[in-house]
N, C-alpha and C positions, 0 to 999 in steps of 0.2 A: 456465356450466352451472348449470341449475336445481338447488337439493339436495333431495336424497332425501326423500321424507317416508315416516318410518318407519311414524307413526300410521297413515296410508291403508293401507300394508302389512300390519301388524297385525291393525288392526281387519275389510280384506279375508279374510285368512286366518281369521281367527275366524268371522265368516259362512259361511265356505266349512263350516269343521266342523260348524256347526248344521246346515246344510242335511243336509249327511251325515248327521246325526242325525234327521232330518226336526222339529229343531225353528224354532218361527218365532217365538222371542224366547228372551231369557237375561238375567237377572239376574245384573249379578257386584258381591257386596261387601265382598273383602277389597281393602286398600286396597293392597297392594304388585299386584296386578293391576290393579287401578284404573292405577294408574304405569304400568305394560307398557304399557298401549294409550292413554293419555292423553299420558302423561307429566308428568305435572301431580301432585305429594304431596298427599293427605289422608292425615289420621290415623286410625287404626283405626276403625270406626263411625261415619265422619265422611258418609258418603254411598253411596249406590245408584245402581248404572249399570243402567239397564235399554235393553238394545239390542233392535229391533222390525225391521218391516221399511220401516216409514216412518221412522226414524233413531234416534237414540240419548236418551234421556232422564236426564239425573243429579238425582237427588233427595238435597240437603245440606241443611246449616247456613245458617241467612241470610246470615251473616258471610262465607261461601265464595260466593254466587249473582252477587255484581259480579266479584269478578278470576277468579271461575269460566268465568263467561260472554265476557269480554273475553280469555283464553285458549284457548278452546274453542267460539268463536262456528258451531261446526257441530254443537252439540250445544241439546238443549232443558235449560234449566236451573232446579230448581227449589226453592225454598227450606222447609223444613218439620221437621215432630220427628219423628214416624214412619216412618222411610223405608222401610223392608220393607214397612210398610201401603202408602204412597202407590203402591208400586211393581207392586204386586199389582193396586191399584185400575185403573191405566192401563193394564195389559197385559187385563184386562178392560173397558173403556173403548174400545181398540184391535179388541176381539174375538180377541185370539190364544187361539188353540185347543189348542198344546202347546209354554206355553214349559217353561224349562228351571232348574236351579239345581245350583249344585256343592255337593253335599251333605259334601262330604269339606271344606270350607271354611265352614258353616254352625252356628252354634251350636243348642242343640236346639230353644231355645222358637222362631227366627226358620226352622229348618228346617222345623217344624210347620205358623206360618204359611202358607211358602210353599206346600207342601204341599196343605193346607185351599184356600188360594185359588188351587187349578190347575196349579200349576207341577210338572215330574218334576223329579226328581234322572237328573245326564247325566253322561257323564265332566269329569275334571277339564283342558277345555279348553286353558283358558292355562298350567297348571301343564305340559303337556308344549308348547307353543309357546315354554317359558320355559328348556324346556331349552335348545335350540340356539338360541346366540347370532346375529346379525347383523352389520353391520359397525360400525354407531352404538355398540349395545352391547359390542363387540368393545375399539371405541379408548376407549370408558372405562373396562373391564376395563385393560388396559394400564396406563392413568396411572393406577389405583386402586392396582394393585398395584407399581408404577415407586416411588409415593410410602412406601409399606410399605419396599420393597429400601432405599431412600434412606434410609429411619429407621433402617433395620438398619445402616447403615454409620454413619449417625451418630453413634449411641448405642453404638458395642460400644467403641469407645475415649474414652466418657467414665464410662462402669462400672467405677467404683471402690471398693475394700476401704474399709466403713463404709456403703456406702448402704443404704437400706431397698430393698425389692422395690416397692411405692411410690412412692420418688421417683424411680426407674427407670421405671417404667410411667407417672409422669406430664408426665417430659420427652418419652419419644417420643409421648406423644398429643398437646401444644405442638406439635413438629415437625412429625407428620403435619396437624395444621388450621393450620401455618402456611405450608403448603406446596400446600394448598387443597383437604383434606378437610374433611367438613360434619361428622362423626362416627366412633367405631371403628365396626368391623363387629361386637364383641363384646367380653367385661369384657377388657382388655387380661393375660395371664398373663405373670407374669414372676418364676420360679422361680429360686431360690438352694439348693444342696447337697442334704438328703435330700427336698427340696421339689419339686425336679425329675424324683423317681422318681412325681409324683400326675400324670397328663398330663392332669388339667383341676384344676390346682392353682388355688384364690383366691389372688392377690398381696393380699400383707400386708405385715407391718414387721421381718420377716426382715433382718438386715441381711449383707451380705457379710463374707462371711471372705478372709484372704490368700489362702487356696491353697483354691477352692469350685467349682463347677458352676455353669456357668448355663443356663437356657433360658427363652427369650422365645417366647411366640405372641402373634401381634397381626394387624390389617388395619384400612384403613381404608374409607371409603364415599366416593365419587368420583363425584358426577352419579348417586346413587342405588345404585351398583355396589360392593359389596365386595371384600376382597381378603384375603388369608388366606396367612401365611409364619412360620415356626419355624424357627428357629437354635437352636443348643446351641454351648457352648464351655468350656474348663477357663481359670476365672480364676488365676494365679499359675504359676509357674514348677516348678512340682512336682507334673505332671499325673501321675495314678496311670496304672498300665502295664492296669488291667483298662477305665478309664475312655475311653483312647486304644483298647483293642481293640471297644467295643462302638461309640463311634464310626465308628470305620471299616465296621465291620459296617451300620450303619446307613447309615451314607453308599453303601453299596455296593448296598444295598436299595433306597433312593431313587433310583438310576440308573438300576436295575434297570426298577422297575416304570416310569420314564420310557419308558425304551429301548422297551418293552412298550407303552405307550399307543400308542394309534392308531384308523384308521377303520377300523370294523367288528370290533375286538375286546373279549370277554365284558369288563366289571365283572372278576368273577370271574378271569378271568387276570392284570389287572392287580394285583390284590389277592394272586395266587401269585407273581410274580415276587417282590413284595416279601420276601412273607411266607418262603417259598422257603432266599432268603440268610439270613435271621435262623432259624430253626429250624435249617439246616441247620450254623452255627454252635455250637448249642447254647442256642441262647436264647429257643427259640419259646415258652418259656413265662412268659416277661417282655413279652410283644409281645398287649399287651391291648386292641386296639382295629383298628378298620377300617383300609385303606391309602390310603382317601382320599374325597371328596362333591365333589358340584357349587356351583358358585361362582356367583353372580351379585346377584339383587336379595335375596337374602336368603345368611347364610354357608352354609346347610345345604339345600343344593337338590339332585333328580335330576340324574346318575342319580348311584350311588355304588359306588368302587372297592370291596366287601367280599367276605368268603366266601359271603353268604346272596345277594347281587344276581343278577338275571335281566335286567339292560339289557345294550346292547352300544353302544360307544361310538360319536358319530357326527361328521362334519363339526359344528364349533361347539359343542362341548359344551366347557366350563368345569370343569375337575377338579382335585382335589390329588391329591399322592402325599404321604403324612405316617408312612412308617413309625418305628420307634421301640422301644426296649429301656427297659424300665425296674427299677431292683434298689431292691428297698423298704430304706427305709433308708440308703440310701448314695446313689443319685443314678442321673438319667437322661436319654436322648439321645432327642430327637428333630429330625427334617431334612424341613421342607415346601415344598414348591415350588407352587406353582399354575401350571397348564397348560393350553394351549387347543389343543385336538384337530384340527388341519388336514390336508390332501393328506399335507404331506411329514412328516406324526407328531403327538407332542408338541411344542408350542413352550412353553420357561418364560417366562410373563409375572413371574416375583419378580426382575426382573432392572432392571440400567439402563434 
């Protein structure tokens, strides 16, 4: 059987919304979009895709125009400094009459630009194509975050009384690229004691205590794909009675708002189950942050589990549930799962 090609998929679909747009070219040049429809990494400002109706055009770096071109041999490829200029030039060159540019992805002097030379500002195309996943990017979601779960088992019984926060966070990033991530998804957090009540604590050289709190957030990147998972645990044998209640509260939150995910339900709801349990505890006022975002080529994507969202979840959308207590000073739980929104619910990918 022939396999799939994602890129004709993609790059089809995208056409299809210009049209709907009634535009007849697009410029896109953020580079993790670039990736969506190529598959192919540059780095930030490293090149301009300008798509037409006679085909697609990339204007890069010299150094990128030979194994650019030898991967992408259905693209026109071009090597040069100014790529917004060049890009503008050949869409008038072409004669399009109203292309396009995603201006929510634009810096201002390049937005101006394009602007000046013709182009509108259009919705943000691939940023909602980027939502719902497929099946390519589905099985790398999986092993991205398969490799994250693996780290968490690794690492929680070699976390011993004396390490720094540190050298914690820098064996499971070992682990996770030994086990075939290219990089984290984000600075790896790995909180000890009152360190774990900050829930976007910097790890430092905190070093463990006998009887301490821990919590980890970490993910890795996997064929481009992030992955995003939070444990908490009480290191030593003399776990406090309030430390074991907020736990569970939390844990009971994170099931919650699981059970709750599914097709065709608000953001917004998912965001009250959570929230829901933990208030209703007495603790809503330690619970300072969202219940969960979208996952994929970047950690912080559409659509997002919170009280302010207006998405509704759909077939393929990549989410966390990360609710969470935190007591300033003393210590704090948080429990995240990453989930992928199918038929039969949520499915946890932070698993084996």
């Amino acid at each position: 059987m022939a396999q799939k090609n994602y890129k004709d998929e993609r790059f089809a679909a995208f056409r299809k919304m210009m049209r709907q747009q009634k535009l007849d070219g697009f410029v896109v040049t953020n580079n993790l979009d670039q990736f969506y429809l190529s598959e192919f990494f540059f780095y930030p400002d490293e090149s301009v895709f300008l798509i037409h109706p006679k085909g697609i055009t990339c204007f890069t770096r010299d150094l990128y125009v030979e194994p650019f071109s030898k991967f992408a041999p259905y693209m026109e490829v071009i090597g040069c400094e100014n790529r917004v200029a060049a890009a503008i030039k050949k869409a008038q060159q072409l004669g399009l009459t109203h292309p396009g540019f995603d201006a929510g992805k634009e810096s201002y002097l390049s937005g101006k630009m394009l602007r000046e030379g013709g182009f509108a500002e259009a919705p943000s195309f691939i940023t909602e194509m980027r939502e719902t996943k497929d099946a390519e990017e589905l099985k790398f979601l999986r092993q991205s975050n398969r490799i994250a779960y693996l780290t968490y088992e690794y690492i929680k019984p070699r976390v011993k009384t004396g390490m720094t926060e540190f050298e914690v966070a820098a064996e499971m990033e070992r682990f996770m690229r030994a086990h075939g991530a290219t990089t984290t998804s984000f600075y790896t957090i790995v909180a000890f004691g009152e360190n774990a009540a900050n829930p976007h604590h910097e790890t430092g050289s905190r070093k463990l205590k006998a009887e301490d709190a821990v919590l980890m957030d970490f993910g890795c990147v996997y064929k481009g794909y992030c992955s995003d998972i939070t444990r908490s645990w009480w290191h030593g044998k003399k776990e406090p009675a309030e430390y074991t209640k907020i736990w569970k509260i939390v844990d009971k939150a994170r099931k919650q708002g699981i059970k709750t995910a599914g097709i065709g339900v608000p953001c917004q709801k998912v965001d009250a189950a959570a929230r829901d349990v933990i208030e209703a505890a007495g603790y809503g006022a330690y619970y300072t942050h969202g219940t969960g975002h979208g996952v994929g080529l970047e950690i912080h994507e559409n659509p997002y589990n919170s009280q302010v969202s207006a998405a509704v979840l759909k077939e393929g959308n990549i989410v966390t549930v990360e609710p969470g207590i935190y007591l300033p000073g003393k210590f704090g739980v948080r429990l995240e799962d990453t989930v992928a929104i199918a038929q039969t619910g949520a499915k946890i990918l932070t698993k084996k």
